[in-house]
N, CA, C and O atoms as a GROMACS GRO file, in nm:
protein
  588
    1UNK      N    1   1.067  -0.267  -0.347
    1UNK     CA    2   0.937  -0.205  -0.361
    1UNK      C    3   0.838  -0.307  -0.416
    1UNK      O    4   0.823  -0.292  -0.537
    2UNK      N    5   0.771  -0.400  -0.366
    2UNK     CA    6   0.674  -0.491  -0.388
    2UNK      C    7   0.541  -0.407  -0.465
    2UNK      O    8   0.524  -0.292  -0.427
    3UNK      N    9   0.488  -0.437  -0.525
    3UNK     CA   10   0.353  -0.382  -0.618
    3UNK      C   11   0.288  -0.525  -0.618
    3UNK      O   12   0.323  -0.643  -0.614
    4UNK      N   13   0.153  -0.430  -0.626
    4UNK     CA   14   0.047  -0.524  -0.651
    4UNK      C   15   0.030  -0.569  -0.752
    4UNK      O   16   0.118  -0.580  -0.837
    5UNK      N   17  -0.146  -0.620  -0.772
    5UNK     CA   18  -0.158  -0.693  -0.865
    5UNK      C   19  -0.094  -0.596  -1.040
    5UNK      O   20  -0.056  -0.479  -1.047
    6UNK      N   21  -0.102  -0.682  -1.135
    6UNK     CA   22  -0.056  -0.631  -1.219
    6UNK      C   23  -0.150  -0.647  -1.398
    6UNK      O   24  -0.147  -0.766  -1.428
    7UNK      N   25  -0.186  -0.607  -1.452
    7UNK     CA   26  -0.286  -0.626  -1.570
    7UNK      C   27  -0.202  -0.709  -1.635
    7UNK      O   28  -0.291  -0.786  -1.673
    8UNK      N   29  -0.086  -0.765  -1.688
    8UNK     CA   30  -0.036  -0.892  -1.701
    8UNK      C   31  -0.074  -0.992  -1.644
    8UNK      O   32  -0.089  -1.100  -1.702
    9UNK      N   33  -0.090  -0.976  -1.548
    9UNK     CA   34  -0.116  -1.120  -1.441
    9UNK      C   35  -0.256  -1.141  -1.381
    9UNK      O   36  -0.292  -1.252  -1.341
   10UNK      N   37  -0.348  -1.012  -1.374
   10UNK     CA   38  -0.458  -0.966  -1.318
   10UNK      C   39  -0.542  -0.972  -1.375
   10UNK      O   40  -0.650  -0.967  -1.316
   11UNK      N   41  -0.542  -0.985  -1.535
   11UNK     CA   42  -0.694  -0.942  -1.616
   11UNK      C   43  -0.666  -0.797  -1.611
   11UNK      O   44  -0.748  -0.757  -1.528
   12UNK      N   45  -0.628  -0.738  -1.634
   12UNK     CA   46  -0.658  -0.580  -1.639
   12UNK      C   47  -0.626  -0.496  -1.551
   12UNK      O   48  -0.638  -0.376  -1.579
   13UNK      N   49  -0.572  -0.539  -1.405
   13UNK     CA   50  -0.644  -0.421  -1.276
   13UNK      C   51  -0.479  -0.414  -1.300
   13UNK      O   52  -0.382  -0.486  -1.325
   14UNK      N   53  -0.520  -0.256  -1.271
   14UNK     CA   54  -0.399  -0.159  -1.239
   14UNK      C   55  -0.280  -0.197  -1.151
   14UNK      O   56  -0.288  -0.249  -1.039
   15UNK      N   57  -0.160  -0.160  -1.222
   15UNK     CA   58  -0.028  -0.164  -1.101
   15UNK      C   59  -0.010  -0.086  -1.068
   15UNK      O   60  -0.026   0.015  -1.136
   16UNK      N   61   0.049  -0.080  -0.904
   16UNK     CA   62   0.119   0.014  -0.834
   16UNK      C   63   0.265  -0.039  -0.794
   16UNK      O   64   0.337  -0.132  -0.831
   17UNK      N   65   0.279   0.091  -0.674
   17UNK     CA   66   0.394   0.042  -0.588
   17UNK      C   67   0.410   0.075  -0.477
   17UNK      O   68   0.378   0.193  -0.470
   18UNK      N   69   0.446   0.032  -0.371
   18UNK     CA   70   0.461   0.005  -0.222
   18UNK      C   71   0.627   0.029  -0.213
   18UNK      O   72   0.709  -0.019  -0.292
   19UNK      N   73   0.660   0.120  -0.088
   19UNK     CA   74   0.806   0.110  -0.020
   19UNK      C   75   0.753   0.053   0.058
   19UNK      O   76   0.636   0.072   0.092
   20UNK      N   77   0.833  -0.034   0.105
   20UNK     CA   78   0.798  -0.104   0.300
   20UNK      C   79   0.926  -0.108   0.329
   20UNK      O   80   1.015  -0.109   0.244
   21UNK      N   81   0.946  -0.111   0.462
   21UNK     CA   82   1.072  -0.099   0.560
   21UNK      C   83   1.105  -0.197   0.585
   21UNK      O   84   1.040  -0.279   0.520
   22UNK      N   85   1.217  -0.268   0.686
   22UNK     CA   86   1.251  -0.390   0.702
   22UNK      C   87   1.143  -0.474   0.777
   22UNK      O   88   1.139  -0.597   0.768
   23UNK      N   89   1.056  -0.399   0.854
   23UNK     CA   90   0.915  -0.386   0.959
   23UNK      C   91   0.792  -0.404   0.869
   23UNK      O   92   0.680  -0.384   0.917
   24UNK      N   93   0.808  -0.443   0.733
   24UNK     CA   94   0.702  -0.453   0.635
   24UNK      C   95   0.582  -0.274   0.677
   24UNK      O   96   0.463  -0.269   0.649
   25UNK      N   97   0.638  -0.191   0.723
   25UNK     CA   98   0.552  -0.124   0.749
   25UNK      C   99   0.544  -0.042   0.637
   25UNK      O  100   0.641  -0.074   0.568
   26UNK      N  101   0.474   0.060   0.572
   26UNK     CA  102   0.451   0.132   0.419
   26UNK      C  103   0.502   0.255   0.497
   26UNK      O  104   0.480   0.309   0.606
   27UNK      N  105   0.580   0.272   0.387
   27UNK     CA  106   0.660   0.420   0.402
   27UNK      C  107   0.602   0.494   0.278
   27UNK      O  108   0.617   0.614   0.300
   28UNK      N  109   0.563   0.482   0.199
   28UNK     CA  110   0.514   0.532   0.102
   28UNK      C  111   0.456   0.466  -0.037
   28UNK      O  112   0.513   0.363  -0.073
   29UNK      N  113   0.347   0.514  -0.117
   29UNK     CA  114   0.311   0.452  -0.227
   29UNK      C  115   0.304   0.527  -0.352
   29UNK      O  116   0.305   0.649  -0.338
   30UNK      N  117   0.296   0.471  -0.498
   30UNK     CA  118   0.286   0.538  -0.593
   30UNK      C  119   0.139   0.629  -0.589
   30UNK      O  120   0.024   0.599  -0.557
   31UNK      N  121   0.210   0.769  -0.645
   31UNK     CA  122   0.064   0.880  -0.634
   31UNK      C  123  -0.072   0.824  -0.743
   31UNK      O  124  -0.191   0.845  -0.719
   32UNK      N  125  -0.027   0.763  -0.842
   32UNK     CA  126  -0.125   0.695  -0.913
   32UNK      C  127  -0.118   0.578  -0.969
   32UNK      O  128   0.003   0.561  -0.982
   33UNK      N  129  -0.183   0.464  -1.020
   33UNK     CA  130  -0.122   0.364  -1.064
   33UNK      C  131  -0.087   0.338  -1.197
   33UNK      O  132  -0.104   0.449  -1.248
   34UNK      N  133  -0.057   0.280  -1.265
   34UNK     CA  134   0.012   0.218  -1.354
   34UNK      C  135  -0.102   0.140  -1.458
   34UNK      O  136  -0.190   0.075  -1.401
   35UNK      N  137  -0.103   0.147  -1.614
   35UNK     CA  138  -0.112   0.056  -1.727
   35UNK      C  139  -0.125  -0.082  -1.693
   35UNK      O  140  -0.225  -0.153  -1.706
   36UNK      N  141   0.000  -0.114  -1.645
   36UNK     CA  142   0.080  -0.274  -1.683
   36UNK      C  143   0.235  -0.220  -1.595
   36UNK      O  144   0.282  -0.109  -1.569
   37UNK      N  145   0.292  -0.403  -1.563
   37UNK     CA  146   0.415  -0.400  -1.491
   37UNK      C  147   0.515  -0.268  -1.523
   37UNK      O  148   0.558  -0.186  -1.442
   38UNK      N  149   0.538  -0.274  -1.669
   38UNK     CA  150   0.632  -0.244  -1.714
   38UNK      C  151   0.632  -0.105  -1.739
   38UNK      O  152   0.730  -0.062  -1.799
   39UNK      N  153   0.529  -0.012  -1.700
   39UNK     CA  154   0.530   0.106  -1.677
   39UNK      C  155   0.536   0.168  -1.541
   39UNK      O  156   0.548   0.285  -1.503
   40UNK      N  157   0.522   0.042  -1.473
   40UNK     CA  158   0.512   0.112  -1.297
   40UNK      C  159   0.700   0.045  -1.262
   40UNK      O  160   0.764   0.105  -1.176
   41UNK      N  161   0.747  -0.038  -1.314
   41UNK     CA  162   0.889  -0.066  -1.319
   41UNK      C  163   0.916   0.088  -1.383
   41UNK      O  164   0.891   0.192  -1.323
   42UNK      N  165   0.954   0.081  -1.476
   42UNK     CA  166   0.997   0.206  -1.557
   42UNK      C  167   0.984   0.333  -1.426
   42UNK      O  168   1.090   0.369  -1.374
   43UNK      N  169   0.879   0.384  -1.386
   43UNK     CA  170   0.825   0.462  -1.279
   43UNK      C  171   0.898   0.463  -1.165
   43UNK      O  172   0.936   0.559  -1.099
   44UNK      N  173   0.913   0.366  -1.151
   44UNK     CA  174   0.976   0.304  -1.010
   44UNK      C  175   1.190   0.356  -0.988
   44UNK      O  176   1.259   0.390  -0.893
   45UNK      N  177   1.216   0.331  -1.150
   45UNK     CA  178   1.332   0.350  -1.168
   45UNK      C  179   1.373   0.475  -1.195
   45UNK      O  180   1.486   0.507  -1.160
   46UNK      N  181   1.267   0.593  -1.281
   46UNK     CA  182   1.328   0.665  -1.292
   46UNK      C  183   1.273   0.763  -1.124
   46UNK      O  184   1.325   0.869  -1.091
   47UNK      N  185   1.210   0.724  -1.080
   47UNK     CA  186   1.205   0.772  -0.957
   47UNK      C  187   1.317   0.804  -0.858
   47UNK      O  188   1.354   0.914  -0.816
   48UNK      N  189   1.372   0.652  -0.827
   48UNK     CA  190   1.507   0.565  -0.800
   48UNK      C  191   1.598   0.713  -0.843
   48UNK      O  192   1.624   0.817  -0.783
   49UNK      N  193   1.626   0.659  -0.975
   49UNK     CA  194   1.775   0.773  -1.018
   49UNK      C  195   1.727   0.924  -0.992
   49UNK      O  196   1.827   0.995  -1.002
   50UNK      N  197   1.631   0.988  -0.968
   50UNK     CA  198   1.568   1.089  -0.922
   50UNK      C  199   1.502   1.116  -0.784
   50UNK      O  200   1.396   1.171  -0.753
   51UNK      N  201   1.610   1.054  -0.709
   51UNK     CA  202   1.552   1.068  -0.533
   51UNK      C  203   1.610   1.244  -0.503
   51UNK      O  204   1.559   1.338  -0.443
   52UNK      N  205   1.720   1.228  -0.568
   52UNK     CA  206   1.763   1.386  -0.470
   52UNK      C  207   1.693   1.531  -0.565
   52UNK      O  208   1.699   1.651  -0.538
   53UNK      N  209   1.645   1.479  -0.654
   53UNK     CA  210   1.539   1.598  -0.723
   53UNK      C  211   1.365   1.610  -0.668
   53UNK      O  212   1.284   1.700  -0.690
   54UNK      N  213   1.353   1.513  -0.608
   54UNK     CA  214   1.209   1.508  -0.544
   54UNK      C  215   1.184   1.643  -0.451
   54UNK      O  216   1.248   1.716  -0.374
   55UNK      N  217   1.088   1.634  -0.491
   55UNK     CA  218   1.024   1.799  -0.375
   55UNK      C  219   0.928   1.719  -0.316
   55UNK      O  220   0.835   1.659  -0.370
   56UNK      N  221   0.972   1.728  -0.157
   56UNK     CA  222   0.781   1.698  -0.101
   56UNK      C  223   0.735   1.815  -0.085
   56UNK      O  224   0.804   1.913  -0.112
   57UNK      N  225   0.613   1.826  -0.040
   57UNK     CA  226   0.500   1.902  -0.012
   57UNK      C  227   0.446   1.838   0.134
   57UNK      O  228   0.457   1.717   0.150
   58UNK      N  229   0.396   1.908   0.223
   58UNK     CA  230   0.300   1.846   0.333
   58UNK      C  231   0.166   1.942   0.311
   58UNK      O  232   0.173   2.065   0.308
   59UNK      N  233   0.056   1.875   0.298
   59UNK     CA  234  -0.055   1.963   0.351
   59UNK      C  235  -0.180   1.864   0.442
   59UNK      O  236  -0.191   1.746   0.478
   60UNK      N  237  -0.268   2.005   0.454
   60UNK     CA  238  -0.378   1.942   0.537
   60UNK      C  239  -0.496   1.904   0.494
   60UNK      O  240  -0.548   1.998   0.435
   61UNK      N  241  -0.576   1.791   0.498
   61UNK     CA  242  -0.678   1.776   0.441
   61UNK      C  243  -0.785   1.745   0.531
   61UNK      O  244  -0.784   1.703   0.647
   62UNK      N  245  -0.870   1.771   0.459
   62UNK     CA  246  -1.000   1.734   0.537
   62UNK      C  247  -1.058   1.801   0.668
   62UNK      O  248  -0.976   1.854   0.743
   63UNK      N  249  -1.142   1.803   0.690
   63UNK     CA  250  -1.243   1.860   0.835
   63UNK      C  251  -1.135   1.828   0.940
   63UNK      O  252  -1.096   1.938   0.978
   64UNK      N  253  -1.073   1.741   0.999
   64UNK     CA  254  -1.032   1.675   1.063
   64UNK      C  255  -0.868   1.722   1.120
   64UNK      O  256  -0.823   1.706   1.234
   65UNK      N  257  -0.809   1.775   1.019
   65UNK     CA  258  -0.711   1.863   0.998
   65UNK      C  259  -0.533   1.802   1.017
   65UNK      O  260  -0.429   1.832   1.075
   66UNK      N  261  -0.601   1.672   0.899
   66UNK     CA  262  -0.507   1.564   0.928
   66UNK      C  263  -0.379   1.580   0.805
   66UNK      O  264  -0.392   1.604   0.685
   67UNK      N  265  -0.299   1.566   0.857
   67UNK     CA  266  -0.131   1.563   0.714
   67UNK      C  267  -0.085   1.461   0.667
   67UNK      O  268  -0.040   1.361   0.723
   68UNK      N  269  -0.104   1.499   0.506
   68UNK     CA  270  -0.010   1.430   0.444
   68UNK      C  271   0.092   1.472   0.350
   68UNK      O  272   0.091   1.577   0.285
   69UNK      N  273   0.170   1.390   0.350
   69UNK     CA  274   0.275   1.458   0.254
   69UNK      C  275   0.276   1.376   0.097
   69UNK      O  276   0.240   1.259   0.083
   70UNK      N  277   0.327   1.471  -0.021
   70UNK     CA  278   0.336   1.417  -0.173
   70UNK      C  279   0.464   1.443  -0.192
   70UNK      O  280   0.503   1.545  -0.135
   71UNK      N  281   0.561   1.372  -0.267
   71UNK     CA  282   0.663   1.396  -0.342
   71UNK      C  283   0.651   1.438  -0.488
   71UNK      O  284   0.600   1.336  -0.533
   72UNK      N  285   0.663   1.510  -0.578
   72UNK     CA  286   0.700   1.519  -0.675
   72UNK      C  287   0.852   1.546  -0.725
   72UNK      O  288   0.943   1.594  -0.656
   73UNK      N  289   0.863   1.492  -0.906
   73UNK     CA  290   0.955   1.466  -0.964
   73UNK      C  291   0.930   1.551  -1.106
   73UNK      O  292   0.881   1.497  -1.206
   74UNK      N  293   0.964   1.666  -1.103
   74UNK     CA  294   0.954   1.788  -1.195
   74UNK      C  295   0.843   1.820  -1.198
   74UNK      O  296   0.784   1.813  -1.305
   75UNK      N  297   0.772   1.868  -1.079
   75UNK     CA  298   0.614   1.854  -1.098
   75UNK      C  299   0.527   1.763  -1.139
   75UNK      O  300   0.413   1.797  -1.108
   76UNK      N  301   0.531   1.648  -1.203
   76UNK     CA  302   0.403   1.533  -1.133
   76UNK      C  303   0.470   1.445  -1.027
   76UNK      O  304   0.588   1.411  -1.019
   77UNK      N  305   0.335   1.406  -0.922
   77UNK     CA  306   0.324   1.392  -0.842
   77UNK      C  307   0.360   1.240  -0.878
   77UNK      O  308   0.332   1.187  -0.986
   78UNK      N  309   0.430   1.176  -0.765
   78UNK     CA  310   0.522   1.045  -0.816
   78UNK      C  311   0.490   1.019  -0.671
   78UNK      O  312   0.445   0.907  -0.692
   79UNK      N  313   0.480   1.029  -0.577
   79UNK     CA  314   0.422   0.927  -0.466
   79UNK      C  315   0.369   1.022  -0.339
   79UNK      O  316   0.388   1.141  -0.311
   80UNK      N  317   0.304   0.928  -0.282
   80UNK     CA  318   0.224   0.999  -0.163
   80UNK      C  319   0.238   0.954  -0.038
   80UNK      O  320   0.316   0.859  -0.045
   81UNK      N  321   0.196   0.977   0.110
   81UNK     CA  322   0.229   0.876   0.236
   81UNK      C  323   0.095   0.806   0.222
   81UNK      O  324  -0.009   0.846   0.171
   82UNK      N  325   0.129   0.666   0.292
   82UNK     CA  326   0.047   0.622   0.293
   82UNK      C  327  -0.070   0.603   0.411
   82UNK      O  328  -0.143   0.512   0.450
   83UNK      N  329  -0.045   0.734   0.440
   83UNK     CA  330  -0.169   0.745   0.579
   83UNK      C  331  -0.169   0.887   0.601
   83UNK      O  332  -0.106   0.970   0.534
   84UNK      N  333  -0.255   0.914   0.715
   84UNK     CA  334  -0.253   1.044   0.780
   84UNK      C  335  -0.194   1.094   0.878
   84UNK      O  336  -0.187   1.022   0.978
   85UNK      N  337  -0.153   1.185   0.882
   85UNK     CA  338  -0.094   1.194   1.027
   85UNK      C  339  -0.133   1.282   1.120
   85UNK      O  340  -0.125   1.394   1.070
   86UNK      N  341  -0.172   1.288   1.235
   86UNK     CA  342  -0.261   1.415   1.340
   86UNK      C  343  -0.151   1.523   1.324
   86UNK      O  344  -0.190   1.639   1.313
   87UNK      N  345  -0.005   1.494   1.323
   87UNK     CA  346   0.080   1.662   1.364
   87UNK      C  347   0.143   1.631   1.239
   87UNK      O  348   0.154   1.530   1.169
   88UNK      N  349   0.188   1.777   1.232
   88UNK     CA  350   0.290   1.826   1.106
   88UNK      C  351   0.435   1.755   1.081
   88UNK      O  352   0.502   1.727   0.982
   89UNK      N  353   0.447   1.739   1.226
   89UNK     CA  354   0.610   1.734   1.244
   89UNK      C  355   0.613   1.533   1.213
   89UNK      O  356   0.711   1.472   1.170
   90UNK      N  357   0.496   1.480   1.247
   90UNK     CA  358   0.535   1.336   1.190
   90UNK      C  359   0.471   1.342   1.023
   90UNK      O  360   0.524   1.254   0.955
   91UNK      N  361   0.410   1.392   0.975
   91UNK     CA  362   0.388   1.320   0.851
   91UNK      C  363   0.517   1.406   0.747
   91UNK      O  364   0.530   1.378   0.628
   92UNK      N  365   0.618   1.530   0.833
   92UNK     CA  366   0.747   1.573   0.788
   92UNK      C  367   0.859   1.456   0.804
   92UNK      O  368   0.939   1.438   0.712
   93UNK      N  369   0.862   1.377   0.924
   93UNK     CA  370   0.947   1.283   0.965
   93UNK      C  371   0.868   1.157   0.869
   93UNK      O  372   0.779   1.196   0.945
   94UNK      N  373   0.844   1.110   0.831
   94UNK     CA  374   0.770   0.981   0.729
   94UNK      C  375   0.832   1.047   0.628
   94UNK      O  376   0.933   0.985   0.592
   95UNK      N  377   0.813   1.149   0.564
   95UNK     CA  378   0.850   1.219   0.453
   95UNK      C  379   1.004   1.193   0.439
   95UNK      O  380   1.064   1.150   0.341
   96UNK      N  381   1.055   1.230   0.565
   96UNK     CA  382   1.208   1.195   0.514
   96UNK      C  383   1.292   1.100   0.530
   96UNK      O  384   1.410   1.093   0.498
   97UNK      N  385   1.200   0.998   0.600
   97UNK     CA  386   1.244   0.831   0.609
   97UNK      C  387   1.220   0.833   0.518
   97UNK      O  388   1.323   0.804   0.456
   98UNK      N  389   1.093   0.860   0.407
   98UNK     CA  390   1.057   0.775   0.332
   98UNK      C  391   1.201   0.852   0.203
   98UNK      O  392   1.223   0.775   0.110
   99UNK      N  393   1.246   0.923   0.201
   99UNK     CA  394   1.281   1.025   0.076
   99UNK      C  395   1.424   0.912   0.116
   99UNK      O  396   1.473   0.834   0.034
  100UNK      N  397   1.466   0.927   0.245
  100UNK     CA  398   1.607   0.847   0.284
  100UNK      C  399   1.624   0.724   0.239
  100UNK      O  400   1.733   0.675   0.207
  101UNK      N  401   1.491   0.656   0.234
  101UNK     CA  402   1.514   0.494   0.245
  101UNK      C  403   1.500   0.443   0.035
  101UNK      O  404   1.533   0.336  -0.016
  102UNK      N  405   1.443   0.562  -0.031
  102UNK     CA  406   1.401   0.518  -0.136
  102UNK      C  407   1.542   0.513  -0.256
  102UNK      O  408   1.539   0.465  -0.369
  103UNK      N  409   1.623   0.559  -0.207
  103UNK     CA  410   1.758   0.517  -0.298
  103UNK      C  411   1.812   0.393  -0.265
  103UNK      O  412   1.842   0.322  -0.361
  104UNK      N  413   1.836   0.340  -0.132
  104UNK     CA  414   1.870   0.224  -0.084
  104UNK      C  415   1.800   0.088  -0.099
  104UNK      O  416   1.833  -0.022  -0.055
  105UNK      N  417   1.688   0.128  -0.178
  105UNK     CA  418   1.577   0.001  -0.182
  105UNK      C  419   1.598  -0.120  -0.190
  105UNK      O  420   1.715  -0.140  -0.158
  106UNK      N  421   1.542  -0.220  -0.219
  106UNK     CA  422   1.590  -0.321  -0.273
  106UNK      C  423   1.447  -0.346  -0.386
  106UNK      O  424   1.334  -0.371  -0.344
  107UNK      N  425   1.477  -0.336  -0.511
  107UNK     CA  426   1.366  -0.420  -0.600
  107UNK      C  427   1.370  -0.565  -0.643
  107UNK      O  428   1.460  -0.619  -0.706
  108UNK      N  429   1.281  -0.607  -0.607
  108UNK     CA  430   1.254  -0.734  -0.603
  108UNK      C  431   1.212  -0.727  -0.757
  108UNK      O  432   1.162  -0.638  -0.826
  109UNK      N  433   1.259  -0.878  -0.785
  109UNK     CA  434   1.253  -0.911  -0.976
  109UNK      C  435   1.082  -0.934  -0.975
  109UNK      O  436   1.004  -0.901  -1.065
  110UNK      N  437   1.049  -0.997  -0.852
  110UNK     CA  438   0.873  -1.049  -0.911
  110UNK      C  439   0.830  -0.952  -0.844
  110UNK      O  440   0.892  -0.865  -0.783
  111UNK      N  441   0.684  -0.979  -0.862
  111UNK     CA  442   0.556  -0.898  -0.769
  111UNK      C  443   0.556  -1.005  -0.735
  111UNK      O  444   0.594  -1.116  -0.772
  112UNK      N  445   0.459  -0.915  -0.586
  112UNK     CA  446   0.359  -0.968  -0.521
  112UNK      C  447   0.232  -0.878  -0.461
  112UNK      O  448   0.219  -0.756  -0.444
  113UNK      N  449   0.153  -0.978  -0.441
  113UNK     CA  450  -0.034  -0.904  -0.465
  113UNK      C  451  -0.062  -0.902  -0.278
  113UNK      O  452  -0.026  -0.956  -0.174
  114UNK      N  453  -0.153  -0.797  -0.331
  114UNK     CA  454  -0.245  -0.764  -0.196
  114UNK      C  455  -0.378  -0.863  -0.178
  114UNK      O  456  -0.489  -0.836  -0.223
  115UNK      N  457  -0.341  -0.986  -0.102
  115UNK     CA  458  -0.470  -1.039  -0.104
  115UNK      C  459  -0.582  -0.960  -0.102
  115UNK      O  460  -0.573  -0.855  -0.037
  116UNK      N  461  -0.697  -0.989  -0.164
  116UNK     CA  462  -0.868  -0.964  -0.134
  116UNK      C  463  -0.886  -1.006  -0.004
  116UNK      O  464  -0.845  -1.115   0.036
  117UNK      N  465  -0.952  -0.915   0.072
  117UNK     CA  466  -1.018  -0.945   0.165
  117UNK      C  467  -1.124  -1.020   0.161
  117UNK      O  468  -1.207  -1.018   0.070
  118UNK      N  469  -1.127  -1.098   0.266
  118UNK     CA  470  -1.275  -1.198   0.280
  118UNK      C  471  -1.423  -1.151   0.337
  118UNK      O  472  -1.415  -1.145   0.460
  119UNK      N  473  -1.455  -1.142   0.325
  119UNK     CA  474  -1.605  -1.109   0.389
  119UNK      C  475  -1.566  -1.133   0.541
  119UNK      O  476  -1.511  -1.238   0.576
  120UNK      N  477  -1.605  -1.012   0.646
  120UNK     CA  478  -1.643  -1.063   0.794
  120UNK      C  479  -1.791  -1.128   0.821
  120UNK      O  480  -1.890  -1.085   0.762
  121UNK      N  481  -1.796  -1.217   0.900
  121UNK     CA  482  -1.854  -1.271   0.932
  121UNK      C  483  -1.922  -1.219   1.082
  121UNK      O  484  -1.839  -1.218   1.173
  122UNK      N  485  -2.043  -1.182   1.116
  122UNK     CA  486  -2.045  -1.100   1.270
  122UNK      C  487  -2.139  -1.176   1.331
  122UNK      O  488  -2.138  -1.177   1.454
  123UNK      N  489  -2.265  -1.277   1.239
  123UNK     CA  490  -2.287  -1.290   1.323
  123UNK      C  491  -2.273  -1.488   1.295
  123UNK      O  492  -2.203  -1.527   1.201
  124UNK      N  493  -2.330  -1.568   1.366
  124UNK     CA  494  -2.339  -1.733   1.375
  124UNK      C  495  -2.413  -1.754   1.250
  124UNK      O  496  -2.534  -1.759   1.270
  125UNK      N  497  -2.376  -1.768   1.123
  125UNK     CA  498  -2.457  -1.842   1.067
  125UNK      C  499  -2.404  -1.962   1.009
  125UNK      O  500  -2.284  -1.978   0.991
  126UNK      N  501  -2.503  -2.060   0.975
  126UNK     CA  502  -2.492  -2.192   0.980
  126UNK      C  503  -2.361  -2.215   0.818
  126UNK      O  504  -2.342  -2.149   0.716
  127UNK      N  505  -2.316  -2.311   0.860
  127UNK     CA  506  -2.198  -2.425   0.798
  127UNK      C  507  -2.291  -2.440   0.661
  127UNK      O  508  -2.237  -2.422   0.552
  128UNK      N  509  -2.395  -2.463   0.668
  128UNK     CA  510  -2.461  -2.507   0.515
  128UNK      C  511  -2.455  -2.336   0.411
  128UNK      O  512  -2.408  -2.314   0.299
  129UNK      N  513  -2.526  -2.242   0.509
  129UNK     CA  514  -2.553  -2.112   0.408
  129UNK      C  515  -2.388  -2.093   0.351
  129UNK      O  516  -2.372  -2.077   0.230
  130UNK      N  517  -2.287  -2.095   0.428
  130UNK     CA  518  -2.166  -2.060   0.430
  130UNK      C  519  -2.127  -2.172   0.258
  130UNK      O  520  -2.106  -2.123   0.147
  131UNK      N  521  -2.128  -2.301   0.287
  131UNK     CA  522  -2.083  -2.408   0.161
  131UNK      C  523  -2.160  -2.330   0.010
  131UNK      O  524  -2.106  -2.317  -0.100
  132UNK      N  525  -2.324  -2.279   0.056
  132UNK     CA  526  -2.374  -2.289  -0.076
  132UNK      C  527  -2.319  -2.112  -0.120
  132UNK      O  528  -2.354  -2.068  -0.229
  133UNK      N  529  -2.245  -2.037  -0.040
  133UNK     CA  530  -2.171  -1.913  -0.086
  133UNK      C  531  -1.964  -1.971  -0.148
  133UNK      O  532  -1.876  -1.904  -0.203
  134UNK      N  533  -1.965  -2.065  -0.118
  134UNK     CA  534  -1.858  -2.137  -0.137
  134UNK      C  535  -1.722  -2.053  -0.032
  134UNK      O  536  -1.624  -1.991  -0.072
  135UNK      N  537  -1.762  -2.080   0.104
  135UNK     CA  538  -1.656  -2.066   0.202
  135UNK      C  539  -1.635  -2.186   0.304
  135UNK      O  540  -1.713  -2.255   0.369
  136UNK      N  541  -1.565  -2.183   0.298
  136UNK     CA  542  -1.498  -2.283   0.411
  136UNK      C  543  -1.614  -2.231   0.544
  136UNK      O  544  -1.649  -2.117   0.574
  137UNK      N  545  -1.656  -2.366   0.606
  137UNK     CA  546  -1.655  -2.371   0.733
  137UNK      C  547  -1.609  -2.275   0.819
  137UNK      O  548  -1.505  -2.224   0.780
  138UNK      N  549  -1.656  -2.228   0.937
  138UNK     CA  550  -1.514  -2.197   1.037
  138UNK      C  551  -1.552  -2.264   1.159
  138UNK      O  552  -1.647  -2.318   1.215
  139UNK      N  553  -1.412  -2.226   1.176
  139UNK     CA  554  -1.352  -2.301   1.355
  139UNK      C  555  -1.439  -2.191   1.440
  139UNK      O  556  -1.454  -2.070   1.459
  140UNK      N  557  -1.480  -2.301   1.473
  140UNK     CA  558  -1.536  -2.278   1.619
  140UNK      C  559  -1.471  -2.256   1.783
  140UNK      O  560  -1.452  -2.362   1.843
  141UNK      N  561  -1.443  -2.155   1.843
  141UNK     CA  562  -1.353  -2.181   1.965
  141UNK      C  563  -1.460  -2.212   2.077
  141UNK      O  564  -1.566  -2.152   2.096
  142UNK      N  565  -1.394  -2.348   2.164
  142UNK     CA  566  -1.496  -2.350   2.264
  142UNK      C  567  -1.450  -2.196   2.349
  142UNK      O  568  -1.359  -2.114   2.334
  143UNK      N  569  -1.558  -2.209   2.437
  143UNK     CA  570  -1.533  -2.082   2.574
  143UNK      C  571  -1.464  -2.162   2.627
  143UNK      O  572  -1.434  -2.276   2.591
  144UNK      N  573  -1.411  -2.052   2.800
  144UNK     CA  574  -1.342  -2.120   2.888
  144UNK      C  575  -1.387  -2.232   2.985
  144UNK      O  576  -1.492  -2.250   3.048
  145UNK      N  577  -1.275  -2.300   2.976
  145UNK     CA  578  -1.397  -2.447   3.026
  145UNK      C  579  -1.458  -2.516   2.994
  145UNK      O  580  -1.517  -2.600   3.062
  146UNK      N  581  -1.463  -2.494   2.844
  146UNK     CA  582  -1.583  -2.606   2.779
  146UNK      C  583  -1.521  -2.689   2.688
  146UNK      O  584  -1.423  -2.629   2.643
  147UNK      N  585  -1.534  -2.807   2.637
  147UNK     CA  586  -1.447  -2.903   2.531
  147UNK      C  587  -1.576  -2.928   2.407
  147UNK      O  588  -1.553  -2.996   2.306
   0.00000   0.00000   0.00000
């Protein structure tokens, strides 16, 4: 279960936690985040020894009439999916990969962080405005045919 940044290591910003599959794909995340490492570890574990007491829930949210599912662990809410799903019957199937896969885990001793995203760039602007914001250059691709 990889987690992000961590207020040990971060200056302050909150920890979480991430399941991912062998497919790095997110099967599920913590319902809220964390203090510091050592409370979202703690979290993480007694979760762990408390897989076959978890209750999910599926409901629907929004205008849109999209599902997600929550697990809880004696009533608070201990993790959520990490997306939406259009039908019932997949964000039920995520639910129980995710409930299946979370005893078998593997925890990794370190973190690791969710890079920051970079600014998109949409339209051409010049190499100089770019240096005095302090970004790299970018590559330029010729078109087809051109060197």
């Amino acid at each position: 279960m990889p987690t992000s940044a961590g207020a040990d290591v971060a200056g302050g910003v909150p920890v979480t936690w991430r399941l991912v599959g062998g497919n790095n794909h997110e099967l599920g995340r913590a319902a809220s985040p964390f203090p510091d490492l050592a409370a979202c570890r703690g979290a993480v574990a007694l979760l762990r020894t408390g897989a076959s007491a978890l209750n999910g829930v599926l409901s629907m949210s929004g205008p849109r009439g999209m599902w997600l599912w929550q697990a809880s662990l004696a009533g608070v809410p201990a993790a959520v999916s990490p997306r939406c799903y259009r039908r019932q019957r997949e964000a039920l199937y995520n639910l129980e990969h995710f409930l299946a896969a979370l005893p078998v885990a593997d925890l990794p001793g370190g973190m690791s962080t969710r890079p920051r995203l970079r600014r998109l760039h949409l339209s051409d602007t010049s190499d100089e405005a770019d240096a005095q914001e302090g970004l790299a250059p970018k590559t330029r691709i010729a078109a087809a045919g051109g060197r």
